[in-house]
C-alpha positions in Angstrom: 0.0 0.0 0.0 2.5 2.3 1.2 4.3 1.5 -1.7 1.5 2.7 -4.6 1.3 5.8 -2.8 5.0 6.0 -3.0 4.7 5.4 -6.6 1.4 7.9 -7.3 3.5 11.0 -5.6 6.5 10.4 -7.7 3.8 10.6 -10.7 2.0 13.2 -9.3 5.5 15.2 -9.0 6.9 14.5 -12.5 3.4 15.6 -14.3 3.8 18.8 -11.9 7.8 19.4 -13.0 6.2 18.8 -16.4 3.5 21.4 -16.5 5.7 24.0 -14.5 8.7 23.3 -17.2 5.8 23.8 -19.8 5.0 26.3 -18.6 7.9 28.4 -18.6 9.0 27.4 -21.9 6.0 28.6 -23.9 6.1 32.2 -21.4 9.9 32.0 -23.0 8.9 31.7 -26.7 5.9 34.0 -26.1 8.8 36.8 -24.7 11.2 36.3 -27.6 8.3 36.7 -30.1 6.8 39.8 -28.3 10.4 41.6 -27.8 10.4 42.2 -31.6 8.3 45.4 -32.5 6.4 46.0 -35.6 7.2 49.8 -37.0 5.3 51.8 -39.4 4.7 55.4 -40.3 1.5 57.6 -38.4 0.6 59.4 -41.6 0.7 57.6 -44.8 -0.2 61.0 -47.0 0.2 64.1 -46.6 0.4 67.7 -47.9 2.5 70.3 -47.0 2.7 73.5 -47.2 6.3 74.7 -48.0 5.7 77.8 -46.1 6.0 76.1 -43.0 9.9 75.9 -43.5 9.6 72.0 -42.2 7.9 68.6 -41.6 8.3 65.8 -39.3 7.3 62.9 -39.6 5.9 59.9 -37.1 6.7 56.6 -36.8 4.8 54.3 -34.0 6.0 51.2 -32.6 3.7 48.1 -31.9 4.6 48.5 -28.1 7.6 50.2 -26.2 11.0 49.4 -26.7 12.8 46.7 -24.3 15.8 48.0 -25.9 17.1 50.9 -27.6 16.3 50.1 -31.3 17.7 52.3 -34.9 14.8 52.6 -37.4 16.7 53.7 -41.0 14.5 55.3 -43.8 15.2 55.2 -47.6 13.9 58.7 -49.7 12.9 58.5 -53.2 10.2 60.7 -55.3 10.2 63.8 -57.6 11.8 66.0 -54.9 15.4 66.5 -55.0 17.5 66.1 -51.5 20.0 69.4 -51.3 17.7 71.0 -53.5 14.1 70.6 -52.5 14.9 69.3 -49.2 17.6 68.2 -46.7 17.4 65.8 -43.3 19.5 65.9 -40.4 20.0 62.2 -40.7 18.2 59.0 -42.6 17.8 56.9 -39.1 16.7 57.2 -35.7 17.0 55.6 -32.0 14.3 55.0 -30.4 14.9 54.5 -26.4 14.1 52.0 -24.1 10.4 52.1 -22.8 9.5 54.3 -25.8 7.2 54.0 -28.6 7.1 56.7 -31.1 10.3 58.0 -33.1 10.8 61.1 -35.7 12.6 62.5 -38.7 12.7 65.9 -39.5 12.6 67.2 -43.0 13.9 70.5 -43.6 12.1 72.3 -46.6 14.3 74.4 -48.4 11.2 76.6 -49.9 13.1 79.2 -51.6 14.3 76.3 -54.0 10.6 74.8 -54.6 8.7 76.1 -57.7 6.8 73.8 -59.0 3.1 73.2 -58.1 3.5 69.8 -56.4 6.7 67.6 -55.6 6.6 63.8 -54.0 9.2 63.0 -51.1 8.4 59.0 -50.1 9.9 58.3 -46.7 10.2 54.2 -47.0 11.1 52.2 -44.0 14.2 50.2 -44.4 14.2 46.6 -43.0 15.9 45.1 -40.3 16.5 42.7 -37.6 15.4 45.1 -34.6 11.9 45.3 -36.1 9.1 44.3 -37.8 7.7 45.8 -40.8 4.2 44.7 -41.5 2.6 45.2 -44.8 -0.8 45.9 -43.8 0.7 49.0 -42.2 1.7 52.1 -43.3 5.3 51.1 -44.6 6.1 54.6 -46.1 4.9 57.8 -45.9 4.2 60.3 -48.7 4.9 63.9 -47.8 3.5 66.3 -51.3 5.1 69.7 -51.0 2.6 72.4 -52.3 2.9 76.2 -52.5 0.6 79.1 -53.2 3.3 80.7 -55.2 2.7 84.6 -55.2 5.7 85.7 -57.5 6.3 89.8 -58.2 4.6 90.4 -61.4 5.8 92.9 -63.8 4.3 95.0 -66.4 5.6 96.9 -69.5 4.2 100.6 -69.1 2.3 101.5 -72.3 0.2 104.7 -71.5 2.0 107.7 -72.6 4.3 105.9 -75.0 4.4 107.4 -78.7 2.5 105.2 -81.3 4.7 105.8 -84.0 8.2 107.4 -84.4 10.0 108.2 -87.3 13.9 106.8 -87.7 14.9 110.4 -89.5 14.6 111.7 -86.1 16.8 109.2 -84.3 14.6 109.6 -81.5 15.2 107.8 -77.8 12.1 106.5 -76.1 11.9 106.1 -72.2 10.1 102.7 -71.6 9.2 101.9 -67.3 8.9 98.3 -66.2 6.7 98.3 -63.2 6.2 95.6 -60.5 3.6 94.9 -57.9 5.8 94.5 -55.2 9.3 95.2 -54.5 12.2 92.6 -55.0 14.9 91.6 -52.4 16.8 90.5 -54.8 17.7 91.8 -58.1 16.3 89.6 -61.2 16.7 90.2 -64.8 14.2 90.6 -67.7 14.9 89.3 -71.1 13.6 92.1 -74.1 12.5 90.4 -77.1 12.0 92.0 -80.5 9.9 91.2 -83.5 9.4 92.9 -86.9 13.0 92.8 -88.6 14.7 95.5 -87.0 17.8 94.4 -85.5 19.9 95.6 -82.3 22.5 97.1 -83.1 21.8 97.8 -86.5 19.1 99.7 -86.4 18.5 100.3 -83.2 20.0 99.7 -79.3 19.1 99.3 -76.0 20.6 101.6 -73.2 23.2 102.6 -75.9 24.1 99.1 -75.8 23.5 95.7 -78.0 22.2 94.0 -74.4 18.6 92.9 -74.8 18.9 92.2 -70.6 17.0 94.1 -68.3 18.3 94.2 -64.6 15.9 95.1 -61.6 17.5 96.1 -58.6 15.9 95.0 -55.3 14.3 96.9 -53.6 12.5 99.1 -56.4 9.0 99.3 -57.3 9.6 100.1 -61.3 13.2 100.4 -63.4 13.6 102.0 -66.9 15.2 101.4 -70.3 15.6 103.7 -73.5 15.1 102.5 -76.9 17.1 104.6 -79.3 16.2 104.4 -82.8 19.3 104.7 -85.1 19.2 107.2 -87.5 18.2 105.8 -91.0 17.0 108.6 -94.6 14.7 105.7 -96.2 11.9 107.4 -97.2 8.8 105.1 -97.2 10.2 103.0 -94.7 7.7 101.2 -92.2 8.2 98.2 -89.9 5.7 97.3 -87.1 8.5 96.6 -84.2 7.3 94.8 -80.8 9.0 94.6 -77.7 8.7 92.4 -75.8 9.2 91.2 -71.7 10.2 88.4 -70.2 11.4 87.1 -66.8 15.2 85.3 -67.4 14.0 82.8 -65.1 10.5 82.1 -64.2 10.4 80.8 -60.7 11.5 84.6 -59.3 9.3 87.0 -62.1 5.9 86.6 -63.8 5.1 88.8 -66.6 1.6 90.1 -66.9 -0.4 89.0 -69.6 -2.2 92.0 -70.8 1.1 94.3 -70.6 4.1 92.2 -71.6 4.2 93.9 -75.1 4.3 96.9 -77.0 4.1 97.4 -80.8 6.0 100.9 -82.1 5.0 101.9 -85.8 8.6 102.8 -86.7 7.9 104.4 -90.2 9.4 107.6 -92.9 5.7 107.6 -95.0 5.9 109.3 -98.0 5.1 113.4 -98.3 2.7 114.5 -101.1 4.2 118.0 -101.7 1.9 119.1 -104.6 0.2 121.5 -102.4 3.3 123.6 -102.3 3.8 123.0 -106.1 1.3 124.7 -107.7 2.8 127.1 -110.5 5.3 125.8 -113.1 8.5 127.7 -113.3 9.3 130.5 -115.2 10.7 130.2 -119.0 10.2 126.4 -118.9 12.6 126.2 -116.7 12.8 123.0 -113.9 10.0 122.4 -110.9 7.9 124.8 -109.4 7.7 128.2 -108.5 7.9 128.9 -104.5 7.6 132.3 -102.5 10.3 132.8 -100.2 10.8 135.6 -97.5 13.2 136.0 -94.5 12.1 137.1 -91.5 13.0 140.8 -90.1 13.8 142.4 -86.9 10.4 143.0 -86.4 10.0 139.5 -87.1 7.3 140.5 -90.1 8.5 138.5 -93.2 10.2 140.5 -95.5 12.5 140.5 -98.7 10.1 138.0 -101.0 11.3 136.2 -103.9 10.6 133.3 -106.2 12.8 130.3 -105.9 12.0 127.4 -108.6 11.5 124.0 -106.4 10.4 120.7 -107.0 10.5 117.1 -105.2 13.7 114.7 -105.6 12.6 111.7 -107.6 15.5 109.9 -105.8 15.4 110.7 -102.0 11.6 111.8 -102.0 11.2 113.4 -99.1 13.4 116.0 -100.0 12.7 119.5 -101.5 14.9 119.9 -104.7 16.0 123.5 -105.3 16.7 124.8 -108.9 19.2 127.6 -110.1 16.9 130.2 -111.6 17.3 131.8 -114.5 14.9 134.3 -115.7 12.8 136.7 -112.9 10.8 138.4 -115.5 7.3 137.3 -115.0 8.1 138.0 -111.1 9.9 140.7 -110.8 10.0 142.9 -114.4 12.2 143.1 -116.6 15.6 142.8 -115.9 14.6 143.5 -112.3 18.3 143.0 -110.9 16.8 141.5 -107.2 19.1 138.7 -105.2 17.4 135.2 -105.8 18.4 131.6 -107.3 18.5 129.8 -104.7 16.2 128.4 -101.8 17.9 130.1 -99.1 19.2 133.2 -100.7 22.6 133.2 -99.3 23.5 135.8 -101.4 21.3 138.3 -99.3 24.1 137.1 -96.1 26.9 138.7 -97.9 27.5 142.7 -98.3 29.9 144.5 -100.6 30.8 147.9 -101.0 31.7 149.8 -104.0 34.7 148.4 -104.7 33.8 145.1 -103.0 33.9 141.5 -104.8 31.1 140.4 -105.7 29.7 136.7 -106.4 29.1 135.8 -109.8 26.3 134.7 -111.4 25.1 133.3 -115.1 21.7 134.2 -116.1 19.9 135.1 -119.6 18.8 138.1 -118.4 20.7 139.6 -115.8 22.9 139.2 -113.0 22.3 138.1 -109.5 24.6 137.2 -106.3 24.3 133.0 -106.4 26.0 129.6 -104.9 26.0 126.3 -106.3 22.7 124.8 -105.9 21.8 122.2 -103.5 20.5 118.8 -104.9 18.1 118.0 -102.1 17.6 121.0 -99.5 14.6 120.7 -96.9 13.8 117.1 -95.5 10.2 116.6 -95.0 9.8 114.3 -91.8 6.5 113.0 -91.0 4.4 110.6 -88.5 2.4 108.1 -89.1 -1.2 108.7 -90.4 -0.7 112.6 -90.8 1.6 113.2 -93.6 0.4 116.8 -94.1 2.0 118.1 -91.4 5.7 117.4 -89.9 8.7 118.9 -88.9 11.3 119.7 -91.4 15.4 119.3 -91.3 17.8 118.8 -93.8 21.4 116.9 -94.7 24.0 118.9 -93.6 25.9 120.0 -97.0 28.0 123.2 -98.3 27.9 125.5 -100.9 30.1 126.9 -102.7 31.1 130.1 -105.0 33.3 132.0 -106.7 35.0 135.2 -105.6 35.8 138.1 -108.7 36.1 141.6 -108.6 33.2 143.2 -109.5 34.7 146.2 -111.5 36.7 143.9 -113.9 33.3 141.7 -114.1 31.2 144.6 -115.2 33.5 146.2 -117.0 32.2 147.0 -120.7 29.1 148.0 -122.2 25.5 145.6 -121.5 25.8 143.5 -124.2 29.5 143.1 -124.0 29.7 142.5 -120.1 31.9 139.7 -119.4 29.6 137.4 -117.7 27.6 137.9 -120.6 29.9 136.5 -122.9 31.1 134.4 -120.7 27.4 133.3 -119.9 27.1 133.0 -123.7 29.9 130.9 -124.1 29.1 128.5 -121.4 25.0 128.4 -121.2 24.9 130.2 -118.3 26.7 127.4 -116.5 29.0 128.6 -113.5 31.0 125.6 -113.4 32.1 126.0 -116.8 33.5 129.7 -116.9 36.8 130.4 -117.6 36.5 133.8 -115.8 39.4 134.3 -113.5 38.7 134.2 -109.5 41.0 134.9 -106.8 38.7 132.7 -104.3 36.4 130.4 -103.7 33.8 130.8 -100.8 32.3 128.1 -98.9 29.3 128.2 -96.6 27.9 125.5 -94.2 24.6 124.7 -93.4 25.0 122.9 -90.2 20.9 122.1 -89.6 17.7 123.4 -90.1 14.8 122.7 -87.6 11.2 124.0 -88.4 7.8 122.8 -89.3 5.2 122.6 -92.2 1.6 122.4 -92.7 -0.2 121.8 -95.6 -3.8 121.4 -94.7 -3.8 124.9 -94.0 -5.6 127.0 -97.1 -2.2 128.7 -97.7 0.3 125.9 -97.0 3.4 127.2 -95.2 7.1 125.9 -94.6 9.0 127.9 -91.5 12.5 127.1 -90.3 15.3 128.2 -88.8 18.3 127.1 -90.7 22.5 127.5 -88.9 25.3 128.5 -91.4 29.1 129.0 -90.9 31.4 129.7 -92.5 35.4 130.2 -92.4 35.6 133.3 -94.9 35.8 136.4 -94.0 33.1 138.1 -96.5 30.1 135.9 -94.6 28.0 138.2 -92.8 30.8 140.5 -92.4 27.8 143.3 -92.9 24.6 142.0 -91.6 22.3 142.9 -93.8 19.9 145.7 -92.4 16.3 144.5 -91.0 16.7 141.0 -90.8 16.7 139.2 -87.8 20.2 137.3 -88.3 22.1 136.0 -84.9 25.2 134.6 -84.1 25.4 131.9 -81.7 29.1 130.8 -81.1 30.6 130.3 -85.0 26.9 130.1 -86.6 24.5 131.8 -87.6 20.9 131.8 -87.6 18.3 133.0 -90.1 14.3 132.6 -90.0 13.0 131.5 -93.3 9.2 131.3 -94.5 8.4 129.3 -98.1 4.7 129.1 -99.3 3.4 128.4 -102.4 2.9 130.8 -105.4 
């Protein structure tokens, strides 16, 4: 008896040894499977708002840490690390006893343009943790940004709509922004009609078509000069154009990026000027011409024969005259021939020289004739009215002693056998001169108007002149000045 009791206790011990071992093995496994955490990410999506200068984001573990445990993360996407973005580091430790763990992305805003940019934050594996794949096993972080860029504006009001290139004018263009920079950008001018920088036009005096704005400015400026080009009939349609150098820091406004200048020389109908043919069949047209006096009436009127220049258009053609009969009498011995009378600028005495002349009909003070004198210079759309100038050119004549030129009765004067002999012209005579006078006409500056009923041409022209019979005696009652080594004398042309 004592002996099965024996036997049951020994039993009853080894099945208790057996359940207690059991039982601390499977708390053993159950420890070593539990010590392992599973890690994923709090967010799975997200947008951010570059603004914010930064994001951080979350990762959870399945339970605290028994030990201190590295969680490494892989970055991929669209956005660019050292450009878009940087981190401070691509893992993290997570402590004993906790159970949440962070990476902080720094977002380098100033860099990010584009609407919308992907950074994917992927945990890496390893042997510390679990990563499960019904959990969030990266997290997508899409940078946005309400992009408010400085927007700039090509000022148009004001401007001229049309400009002519025979005036070699310089227009003053103003960019204009909405806000001020704080930091200088650069605009790019563009330019389309066939006119070409540097050839026929510049930009600040200069070939650049670059535009820098400083920072902090509100507007900046930039001239357009228009070279200097005599092309009568000329038009282009030239645009300019604006445009940031690089878009991320400028936006251009769509209604005011552009600007369209008529650059054009239209052609100037001068037949209301041109009304009565010359006299004795000679070349053009016949044109009054008076001076203005110290009164500033207009005195001293004469006919000058005129006519347009078939070649260079837009320029008045003067033409030696011959004959004054029909205008003045008969051998009415008046200064004339040509369109600015220089002859009236020069005074001789007695025993004075005198300039020569060839004529049919009588003798007059005269200098080589100009080929094309006044330039008409119109605008756009109004060709009947303008501004007039001229080619700076010379003139020249030939210096004699009037007593051995007259010498000899009428028909036996020596300019008129010389006249004769020649055809009355100047460049042919074989008369001896002891000198040959030149005058300059350095500008002329003056308008005309020909929708008035009588049409009128006023100027001001500048002479000079390095010999010493110019304007040595002004002549009396007209309103000549002298402004440094020119001079200047008031002139009024209308037609007869």
């Amino acid at each position: 008896m004592m002996k099965n009791l024996t036997t049951k206790f020994l039993i009853s011990t080894i099945l208790m040894v057996a359940l207690v071992l059991s039982i601390a093995s499977c708390d053993k496994v159950d420890e070593g499977r539990n010590s392992i955490p599973s890690v994923s990410f709090e967010t799975a999506l997200i947008s951010v708002n570059t603004e914010t200068g930064e994001y951080t984001a979350v990762v959870n573990l399945s339970e605290p840490a028994r030990k201190e445990i590295d969680i490494k993360f892989q970055f991929s996407g669209t956005a660019i690390e050292n450009e878009h973005y940087t981190v401070d580091t691509k893992e993290v430790t997570v402590l004993e006893g906790q159970d949440k763990a962070s990476v902080k992305i720094n977002i380098l805003n100033e860099n990010i343009w584009d609407e919308s940019l992907e950074l994917k934050i992927t945990l890496a594996p390893s042997a510390d943790y679990v990563i499960l794949p019904t959990t969030n096993t990266e997290s997508v972080i899409i940078f946005t940004k309400d992009i408010v860029l400085p927007i700039v504006s090509l000022e148009t009001e004001g401007l001229p709509v049309s400009t002519n290139p025979y005036n070699q004018d310089t227009i003053e263009f103003t960019v204009k922004l909405d806000q001020q920079l704080t930091v200088e950008r650069e605009l790019n001018l563009s330019f389309d009609g066939g006119m070409v920088i540097g050839t026929d036009f510049t930009i600040n005096e200069g070939n650049n078509n670059v535009i820098t704005i400083p920072e902090g400015v509100s507007e900046t400026t930039f001239s357009l000069e228009i070279k200097k080009k005599d092309e009568a009939g000329f038009k282009n349609d030239f645009e300019i154009s604006i445009a940031p150098s690089d878009p991320k820091y400028l936006a251009v406004s769509q209604d005011e990026s552009s600007y369209t200048l008529i650059v054009s020389d239209p052609l100037v109908d001068m037949t209301p000027i041109l009304r009565v043919s010359a006299l004795a069949g000679g070349a053009g047209f016949q044109i009054y011409q008076a001076i203005k006096a110290t009164d500033d009436s207009w005195v001293g009127k004469v006919v000058i024969n005129s006519s347009q220049n078939t070649e260079k258009k837009n320029y008045l053609k003067t033409h030696k005259n011959q004959i004054f009969i029909s205008a003045f009498d008969c051998n009415s011995n008046l200064t004339g021939g040509d369109v600015l009378r220089l002859a009236d600028m020069l005074k001789f005495d007695t025993s004075d020289t005198v300039i020569a002349d060839y004529g049919a009909s009588k003798t007059t003070r005269f200098f080589s004739p100009s080929d094309s004198l006044l330039r008409f210079v119109a605008e756009e759309g109004n060709t009947q009215k303008g501004k007039l100038s001229t080619a700076n050119q010379k003139f020249k004549a030939n210096l004699i002693l009037r007593d051995n030129w007259e010498t000899g009765s009428n028909g036996n004067k020596q300019w008129h056998v010389d006249s004769k002999a020649n055809g009355g012209d100047i460049t042919k005579s074989t008369y001896p001169t002891f000198a040959t006078m030149e005058v300059e006409l350095v500008k002329v500056e003056g308008t005309y108007d020909f929708t008035l009923e009588d049409p009128e041409m006023i100027f001001d022209a500048w002479f000079k002149s390095s010999s010493p019979y110019f304007m040595r005696i002004l002549p009396d009652g007209l309103k000549i000045t002298k402004d440094g080594d020119m001079y200047k004398v008031s002139y009024k042309l209308y037609p007869r």
